[in-house]
N, C-alpha and C positions, 0 to 999 in steps of 0.2 A: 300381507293382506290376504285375507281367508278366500281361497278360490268360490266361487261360485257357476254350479250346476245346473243347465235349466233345460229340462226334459220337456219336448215340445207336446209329443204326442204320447199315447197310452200306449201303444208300441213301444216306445223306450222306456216308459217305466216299467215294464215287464222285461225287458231286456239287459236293463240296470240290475235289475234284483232277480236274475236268473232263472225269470220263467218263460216257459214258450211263450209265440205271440199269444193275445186274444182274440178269442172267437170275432169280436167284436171289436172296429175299430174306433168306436167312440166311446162304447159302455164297457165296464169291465167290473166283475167284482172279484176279490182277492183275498184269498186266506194265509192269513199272516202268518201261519207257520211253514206255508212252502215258499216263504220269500228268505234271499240270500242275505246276510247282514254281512257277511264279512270284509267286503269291500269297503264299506264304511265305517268301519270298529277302529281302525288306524289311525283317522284322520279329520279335524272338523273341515268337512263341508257344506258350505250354503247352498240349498236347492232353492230352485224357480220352479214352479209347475205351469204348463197353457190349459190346463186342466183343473177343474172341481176335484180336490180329495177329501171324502168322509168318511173318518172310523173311529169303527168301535175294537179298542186296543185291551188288549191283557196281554201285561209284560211280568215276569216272577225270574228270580234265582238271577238277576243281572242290575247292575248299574246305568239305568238307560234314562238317557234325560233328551227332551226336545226342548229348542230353544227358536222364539219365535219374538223378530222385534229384539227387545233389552230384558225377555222374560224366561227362566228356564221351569219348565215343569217337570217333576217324576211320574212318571208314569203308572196308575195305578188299577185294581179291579174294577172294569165298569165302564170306563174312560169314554167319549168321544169329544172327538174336536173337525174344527171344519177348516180347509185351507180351500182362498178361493186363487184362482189365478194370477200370476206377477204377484204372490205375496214371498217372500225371503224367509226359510224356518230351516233348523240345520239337528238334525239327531246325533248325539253321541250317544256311543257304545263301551262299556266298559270291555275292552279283550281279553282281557284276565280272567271274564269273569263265565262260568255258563248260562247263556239264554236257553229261554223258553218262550214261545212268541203266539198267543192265541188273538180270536178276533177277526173281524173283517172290517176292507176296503174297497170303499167302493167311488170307483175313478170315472169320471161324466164332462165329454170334453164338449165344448160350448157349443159346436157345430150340430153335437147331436140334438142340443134345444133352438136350434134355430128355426124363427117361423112360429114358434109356438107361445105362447102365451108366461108358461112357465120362463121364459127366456128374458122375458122383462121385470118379470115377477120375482126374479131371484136378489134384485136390490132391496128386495124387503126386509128379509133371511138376515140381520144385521153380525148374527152370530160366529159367519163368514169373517169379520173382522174381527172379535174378538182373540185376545192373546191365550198360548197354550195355560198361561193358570189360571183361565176363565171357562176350563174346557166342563164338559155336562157330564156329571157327574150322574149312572143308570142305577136304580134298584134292580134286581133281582128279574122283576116283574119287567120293566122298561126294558131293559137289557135283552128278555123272549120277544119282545115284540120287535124292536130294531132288527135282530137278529130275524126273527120271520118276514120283513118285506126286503130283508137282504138276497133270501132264498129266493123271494117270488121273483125278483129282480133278474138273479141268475139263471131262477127256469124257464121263464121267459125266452133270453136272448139264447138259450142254449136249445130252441124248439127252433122250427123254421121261421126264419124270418119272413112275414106277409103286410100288409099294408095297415096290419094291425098292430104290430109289437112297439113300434115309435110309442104310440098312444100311451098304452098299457104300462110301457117302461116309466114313461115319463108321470102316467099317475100315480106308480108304486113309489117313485122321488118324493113328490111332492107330498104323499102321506108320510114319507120319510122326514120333510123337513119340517110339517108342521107338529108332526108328534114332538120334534125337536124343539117344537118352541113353548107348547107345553109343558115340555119336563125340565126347561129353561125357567118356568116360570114356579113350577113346582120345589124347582131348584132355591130360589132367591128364598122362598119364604120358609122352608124344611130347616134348610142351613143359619138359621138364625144366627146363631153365635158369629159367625163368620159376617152374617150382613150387616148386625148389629155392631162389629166393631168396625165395619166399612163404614154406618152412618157416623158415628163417635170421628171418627179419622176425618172424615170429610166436615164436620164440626170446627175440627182444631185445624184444617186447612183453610176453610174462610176464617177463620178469627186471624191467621197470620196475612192474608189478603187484604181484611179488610183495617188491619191497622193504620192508623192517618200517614204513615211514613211510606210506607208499603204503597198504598196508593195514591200520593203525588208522585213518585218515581218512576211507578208504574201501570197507573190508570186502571180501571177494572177488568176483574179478571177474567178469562174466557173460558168455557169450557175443558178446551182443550188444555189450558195450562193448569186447571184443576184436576183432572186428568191424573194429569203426566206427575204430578207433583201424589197423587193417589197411587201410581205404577197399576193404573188400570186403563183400558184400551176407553175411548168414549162412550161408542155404543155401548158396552156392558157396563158402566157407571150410570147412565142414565137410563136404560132399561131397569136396572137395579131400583134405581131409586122411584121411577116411576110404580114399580111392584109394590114396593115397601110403604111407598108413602104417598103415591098418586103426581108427584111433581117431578119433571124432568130437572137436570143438572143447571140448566140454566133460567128455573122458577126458583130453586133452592139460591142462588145467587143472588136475583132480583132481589129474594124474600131478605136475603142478609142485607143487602145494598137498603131495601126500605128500612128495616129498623135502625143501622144505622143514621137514615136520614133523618129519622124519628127524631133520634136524640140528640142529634144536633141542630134541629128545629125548636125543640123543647126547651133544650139548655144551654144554649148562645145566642148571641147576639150577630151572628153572621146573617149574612144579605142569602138569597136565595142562590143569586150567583156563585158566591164565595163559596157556600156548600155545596156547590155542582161541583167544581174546578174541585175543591177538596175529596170528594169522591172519584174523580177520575173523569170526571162530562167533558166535554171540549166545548159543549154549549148549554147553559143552561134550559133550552128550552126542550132538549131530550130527556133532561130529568125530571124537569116539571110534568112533562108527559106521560113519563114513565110513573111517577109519583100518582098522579090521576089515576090513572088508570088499574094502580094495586088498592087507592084507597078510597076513591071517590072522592078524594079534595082536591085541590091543590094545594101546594106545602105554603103557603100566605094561609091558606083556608082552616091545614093544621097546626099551625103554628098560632093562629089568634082563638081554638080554640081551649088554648091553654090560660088565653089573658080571661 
């Protein structure tokens, strides 16, 4: 069983990877080439963080994979990803091989957003959940500007502290994470090839869902097991497709579940009922409803307008 490490405070992450404490014991940002890998090049371990980690990573001349969930990513020019607290991610290090480690880290423990508005606000930020090969891929241009309110971030706590810098830190974050969701979103539609063959894939996974065998065994399908069956985390399958095509994960499903009801409206002789149960309903008067309400009939309503 893989041990697992779980650093409470920003104190021991800086303690773990061989840097003096920080200035700061809530805020901290960190540059990834004065941190220590070798402790962890030996061994896979599962970290825990009680802490927000955000970075922007440049890994070259090494074998270096993060695994997060059932997902492993290599790490490449440009990178960030977000880990939010009690999530499980473990990096391996190739020791064979020589590093070179650029980029910043920047570590935000909860306590320091407490009281603040930002503190509730960060359930929004879904990004936080996404798995390491969901991670935001920077331009050139993205990449200066991440990297400039990283600075401001640090020159901040590294002035005196006064009943100002909370404030200030915490505004430099939040421009931090909405630029993040911009170039998230910049992301989905640049990378075409890649989304394009997530829609194609998510296609031929409701056609296996929604086979008549498929769903008496196992009634319809949920988000999540469409998901899991895509090897992508929920929120970023359905932010995805929201971008691409304006319908969440679970309108793309409905929208399958109606046309199949279509055609078995259209082309059998089954009861309203019998086609409920056969889709997965436990009652039919869910799916009547549900029916309504994508087409403006009721399925009596579509079905006799075919007589």
């Amino acid at each position: 069983m893989e041990k697992i490490h779980r650093l409470k405070t920003i104190k021991d992450f800086h303690r773990s990877r061989g840097l003096p404490d920080p200035e700061h014991p809530l805020v901290s940002v960190v540059d990834y080439g004065s941190i220590s890998h070798h402790k962890i090049s030996e061994q896979k371990v599962n970290w825990v963080f009680d802490f927000y980690s955000i970075g922007l990573k440049r890994i070259s001349s090494a074998k270096v994979k993060m695994k997060y969930g059932q997902q492993e990513y290599d790490f490449d020019a440009g990178t960030m990803f977000f880990i939010a607290p009690n999530q499980v991610f473990n990096i391996l290090v190739d020791a064979d091989q020589s590093s070179t480690y650029t980029g910043t880290i920047l570590l935000i423990h909860p306590d320091f957003l407490y009281g603040t508005p930002l503190s509730k606000n960060m359930r929004q930020y879904d990004f936080f959940d996404y798995a390491t090969n969901e991670a935001l891929f920077l331009s050139n241009k993205e990449e200066s500007i991440m990297n400039n309110i990283f600075q401001h971030i640090q020159v901040e706590y590294h002035t005196n502290i006064d009943r100002y810098s909370q404030h200030i830190i915490i505004s430099q974050i939040e421009t931090l994470l909405n630029y993040s969701e911009r170039f998230y979103n910049r992301q989905f539609i640049t990378r075409k090839g890649n989304s394009h063959h997530l829609l194609s894939k998510l296609e031929t996974v409701l056609d296996i869902f929604f086979t008549d065998d498929h769903l008496l065994g196992n009634g319809l399908p949920t988000v999540q097991q469409v998901s899991e069956d895509m090897s992508l985390s929920v929120n970023y399958l359905t932010r995805m497709l929201k971008v691409l095509t304006g319908k969440t994960t679970q309108q793309h499903i409905h929208d399958r579940l109606i046309e199949k009801a279509k055609e078995k409206l259209s082309t059998s002789e089954l009861s309203v009922s019998e086609i409920a149960y056969g889709l997965g309903f436990e009652h039919s008067q869910s799916f009547s409803k549900l029916f309504k309400n994508k087409t403006n009939q009721s399925p009596l309503e579509f079905r006799h307008s075919f007589n």
